[in-house]
N, C-alpha and C positions, 0 to 999 in steps of 0.2 A: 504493500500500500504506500508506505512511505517512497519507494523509490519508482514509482508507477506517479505518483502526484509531484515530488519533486527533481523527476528525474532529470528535467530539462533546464531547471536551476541549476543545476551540480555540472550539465554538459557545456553552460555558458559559463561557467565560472571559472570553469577549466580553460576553454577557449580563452574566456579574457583577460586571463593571467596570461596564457601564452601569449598573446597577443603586446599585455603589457609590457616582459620581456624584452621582445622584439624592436617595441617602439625605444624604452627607454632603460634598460636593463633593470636590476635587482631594485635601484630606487624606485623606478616604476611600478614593478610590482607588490612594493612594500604599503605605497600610497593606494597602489586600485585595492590592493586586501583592505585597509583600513577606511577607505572610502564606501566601500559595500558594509561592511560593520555598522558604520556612522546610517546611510540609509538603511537600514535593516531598524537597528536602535530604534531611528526618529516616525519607523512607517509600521509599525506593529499595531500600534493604534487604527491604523489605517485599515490593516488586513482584517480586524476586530470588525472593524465598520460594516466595511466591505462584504462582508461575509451573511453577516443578516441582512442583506438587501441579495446578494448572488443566490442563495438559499431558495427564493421567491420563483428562481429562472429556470425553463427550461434548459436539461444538458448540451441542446443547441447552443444558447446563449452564452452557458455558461464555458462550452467550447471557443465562443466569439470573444471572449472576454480574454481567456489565455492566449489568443495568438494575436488578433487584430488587436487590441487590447493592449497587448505588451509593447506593441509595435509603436502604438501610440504613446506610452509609456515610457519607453526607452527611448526609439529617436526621436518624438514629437518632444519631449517634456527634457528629457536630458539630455539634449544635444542640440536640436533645433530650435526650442524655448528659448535658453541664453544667449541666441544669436538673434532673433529674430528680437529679442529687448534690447542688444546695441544697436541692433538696424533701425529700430523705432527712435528710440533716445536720443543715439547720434547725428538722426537724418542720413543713414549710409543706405546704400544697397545691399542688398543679400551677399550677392560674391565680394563685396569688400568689408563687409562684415567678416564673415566666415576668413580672410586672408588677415583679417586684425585679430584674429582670436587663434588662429597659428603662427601669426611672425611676431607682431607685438604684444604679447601677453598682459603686461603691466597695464597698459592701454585699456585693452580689454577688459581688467578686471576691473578698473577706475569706472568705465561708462554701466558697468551692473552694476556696480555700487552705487551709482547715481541713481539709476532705478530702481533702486531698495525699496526707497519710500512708498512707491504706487506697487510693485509688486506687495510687498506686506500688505497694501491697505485694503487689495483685492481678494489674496486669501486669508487674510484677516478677519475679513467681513463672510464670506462664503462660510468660514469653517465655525466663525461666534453662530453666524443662523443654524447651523446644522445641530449645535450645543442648545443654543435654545429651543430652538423647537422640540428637542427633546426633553428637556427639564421639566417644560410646561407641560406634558403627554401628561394625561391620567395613566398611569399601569397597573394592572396586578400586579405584578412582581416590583419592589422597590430595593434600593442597596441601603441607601441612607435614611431611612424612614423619615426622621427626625424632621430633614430639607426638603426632598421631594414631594411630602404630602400636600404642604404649604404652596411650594412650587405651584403643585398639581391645580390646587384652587386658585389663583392666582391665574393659570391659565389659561381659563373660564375667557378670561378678557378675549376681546379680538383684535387681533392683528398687535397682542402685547411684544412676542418676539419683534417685528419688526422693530416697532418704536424703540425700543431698546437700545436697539442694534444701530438703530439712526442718531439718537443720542451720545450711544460708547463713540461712534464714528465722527459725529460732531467733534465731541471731546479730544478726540486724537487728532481730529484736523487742527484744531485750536493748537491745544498742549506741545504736541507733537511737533508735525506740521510746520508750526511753523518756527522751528529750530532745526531741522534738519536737513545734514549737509547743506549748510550756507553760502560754502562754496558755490554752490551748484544753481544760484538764484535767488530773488527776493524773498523776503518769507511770505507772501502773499500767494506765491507762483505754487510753495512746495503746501502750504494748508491747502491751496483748492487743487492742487496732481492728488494729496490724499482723498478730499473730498471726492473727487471725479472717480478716482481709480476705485474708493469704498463703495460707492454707489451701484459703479460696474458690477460687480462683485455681489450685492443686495440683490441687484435687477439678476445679473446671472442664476442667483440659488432661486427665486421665486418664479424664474420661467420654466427652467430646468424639471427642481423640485415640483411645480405646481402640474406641468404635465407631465413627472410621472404621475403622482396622487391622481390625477383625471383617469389615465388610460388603467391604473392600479383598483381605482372603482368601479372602472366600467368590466374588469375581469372578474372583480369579486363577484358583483350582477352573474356575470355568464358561470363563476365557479359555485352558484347557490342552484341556478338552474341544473349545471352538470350534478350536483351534490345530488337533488333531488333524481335526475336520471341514474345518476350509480344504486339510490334507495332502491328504485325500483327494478335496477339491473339484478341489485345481491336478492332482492326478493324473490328473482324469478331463475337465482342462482349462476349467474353468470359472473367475470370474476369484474374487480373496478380497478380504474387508474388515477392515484395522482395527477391532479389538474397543478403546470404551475405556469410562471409569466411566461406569455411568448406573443408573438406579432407585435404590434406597436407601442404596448406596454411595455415588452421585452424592451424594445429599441429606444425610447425614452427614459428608462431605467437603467439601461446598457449605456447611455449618454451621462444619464446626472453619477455614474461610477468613474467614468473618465472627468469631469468636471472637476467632482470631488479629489480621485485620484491627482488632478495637477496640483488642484489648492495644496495639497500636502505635498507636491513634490518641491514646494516653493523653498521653504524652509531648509530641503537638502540640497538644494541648488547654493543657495545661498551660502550655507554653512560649509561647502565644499569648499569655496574661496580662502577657509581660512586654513585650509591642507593643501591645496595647489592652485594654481590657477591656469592649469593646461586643460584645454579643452579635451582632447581627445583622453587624456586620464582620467577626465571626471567624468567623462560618456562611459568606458569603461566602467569604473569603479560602481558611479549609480542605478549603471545598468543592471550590473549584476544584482545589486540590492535587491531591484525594482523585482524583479526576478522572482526572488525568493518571496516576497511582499505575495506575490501574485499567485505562486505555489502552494503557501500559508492561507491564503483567504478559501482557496480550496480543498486545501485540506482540513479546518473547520470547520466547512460545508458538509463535507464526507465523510467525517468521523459526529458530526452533530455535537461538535464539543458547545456550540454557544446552550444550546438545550441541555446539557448534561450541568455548565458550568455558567450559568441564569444571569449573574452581576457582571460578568464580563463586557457585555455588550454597554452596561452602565460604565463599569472602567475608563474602555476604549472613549466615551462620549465626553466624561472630564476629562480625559488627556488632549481629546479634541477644545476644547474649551481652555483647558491653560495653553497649548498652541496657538489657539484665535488672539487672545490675552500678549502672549509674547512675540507673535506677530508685531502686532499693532505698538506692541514697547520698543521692537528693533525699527521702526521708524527711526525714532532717533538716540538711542543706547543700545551699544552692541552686549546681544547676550552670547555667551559660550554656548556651543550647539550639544557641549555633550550635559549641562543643565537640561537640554530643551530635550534632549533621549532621556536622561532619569526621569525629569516629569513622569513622562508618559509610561516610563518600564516601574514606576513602582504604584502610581495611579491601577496598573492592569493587574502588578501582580497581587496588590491588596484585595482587589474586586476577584482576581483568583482565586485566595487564599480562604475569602467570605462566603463565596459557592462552595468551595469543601466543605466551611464548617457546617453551612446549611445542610447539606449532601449528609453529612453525618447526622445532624441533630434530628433531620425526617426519618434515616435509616435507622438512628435510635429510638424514636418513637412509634418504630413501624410503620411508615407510607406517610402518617399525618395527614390532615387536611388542608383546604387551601390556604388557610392561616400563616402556614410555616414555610409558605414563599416569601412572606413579608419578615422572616429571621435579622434582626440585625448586624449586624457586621462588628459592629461597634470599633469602627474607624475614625 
């Protein structure tokens, strides 16, 4: 199982060691190892996510997601992404982009720096909407009782996630904004690039998000129909199937997983800069991550660990939430990336740690009732 799910991870990692090698001998490979480490670290949370919305998808989909998927992933997001934001920034062309980010490196990494601000303020925004809208969900199952119930009534309100979200975004364009990298322009110029770019970023999670949730209820509609068709199939003894997403549900939800997936890839783009600033090593190294990222979310599909291990998916959504947070702080204060990977690896492993004890305290009481979903953690 394990190497039938991660086999193809293990076969690029190989490759892109060798590869690193080649390009740049043992330095080279020392940097793609610990660059893949570094995204691996920062994108667990990611694969958490990812994994309760893939779970939803047909095998098809979930087949589209690993290949087209990675494709976009890897060259779209780590390799053509930070080129395509000196092309913007700079006012350059493609092909002299891409010849700036192989012969003058230094250069190269000045003009992504410059675009920190609007990149942060875009996954920023995208990954704080993702945190809120789940805080607010009513659940069964809750990690933090304590927070989330309150949460939970609270978001009764409508359209409170947004506001929120347009408020924290104010405040950073403000706060932020308009101190950062002053080099680089008036502070007028860099509050409203935050403004503009958080916005983007808003508008992107609520077209995205909002047409899945539309094509998401219009299956549910067609999987209550099918439900009552299997009733009456096992009635008459014939056997039933698993309904899950597929046609334009699929492809709408197969979209807002790539969307999501860049918003997080922001932060390892970024954080790469402070291990190298060769393009072609960071394609490597994040590649591979990405990789594994994408191996992981399927294989928590496949083993049904998020069902077995209930808080996890709560974990993953605060790791998402102090990431949105430190986004929007590396506007203008540089955070250490491997801060921004603990967040996230001890946020999961607590929410880990809490689904066992749960797992135990049910098996000690014998099954238990619905009650003892709601076990606290005491975190």
């Amino acid at each position: 199982m394990v190497l039938k799910t991660f086999g193809w991870s293990f076969a690029v990692t190989a490759l892109g060691l060798v590869a690193a090698i080649f390009y740049g001998g043992w330095t080279a490979f020392g940097i793609v190892a610990i660059l893949s480490v570094l995204e691996i670290s920062l994108s667990f949370d990611n694969a958490v996510v990812n994994a309760g919305i893939l779970k939803k998808m047909n095998a098809f989909w979930q087949k589209i997601f690993l290949t087209i998927g990675i494709l976009i992933a890897v060259f779209g997001m780590r390799l053509i992404f930070p080129v395509v934001i000196v092309a913007v920034s700079a006012s350059l062309g493609p092909i002299e982009a891409v010849d700036l980010a192989l012969t003058d490196k230094d250069r190269y990494q000045e003009l992504v720096t410059d675009a920190h601000p609007s990149i942060a303020a875009f996954g920023g925004m995208f990954l704080l909407m993702i945190f809120l809208d789940f805080i607010f969900e009513d659940r069964d199952i809750k990690w933090l009782g304590w927070l989330e119930r309150p949460l939970a009534k609270l978001g009764k309100v409508d359209m409170l996630s947004v506001c929120i979200a347009l408020v924290v975004l104010l405040v950073s364009a403000i706060t932020f904004g308009a101190h950062a990298h002053q080099h680089g322009g008036t502070h007028a110029d860099k509050a409203e690039t935050v403004l503009l770019s958080g916005i983007a970023g808003l508008i992107t999670y609520l077209v995205v998000g909002g047409l899945s949730s539309f094509f998401e209820e219009k299956l549910e509609e067609e999987e209550e129909r099918e439900h009552e068709a299997e009733e009456k199939a096992e009635r008459e003894g014939k056997p039933k199937s698993a309904v899950k997403l597929a046609g334009k549900a699929a492809f709408f939800m197969f979209l807002y997983l790539e969307v999501l997936d860049a918003s997080f890839s922001f932060d390892g783009v970024i954080g790469a800069f402070a291990i190298t600033n060769d393009i072609v090593l960071m394609a490597l190294g994040l590649g591979i991550g990405a990789m594994y990222v994408r191996s992981l979310t399927v294989y928590l599909v496949r083993q049904g660990t998020l069902d077995d291990y209930v808080y996890l998916e709560h974990g993953a959504h605060y790791a998402i939430g102090a990431l949105a947070v430190i986004l929007l702080v590396t506007i203008q204060y540089e955070i250490n990336e491997i801060i921004t990977g603990l967040i996230g690896v001890v946020l999961i492993g607590a929410s880990f740690w809490s689904s066992v004890r749960r797992n135990r305290a049910i098996a000690a009481a014998g099954g238990g009732d619905q009650e003892k979903t709601e076990v606290s953690s005491g975190v």
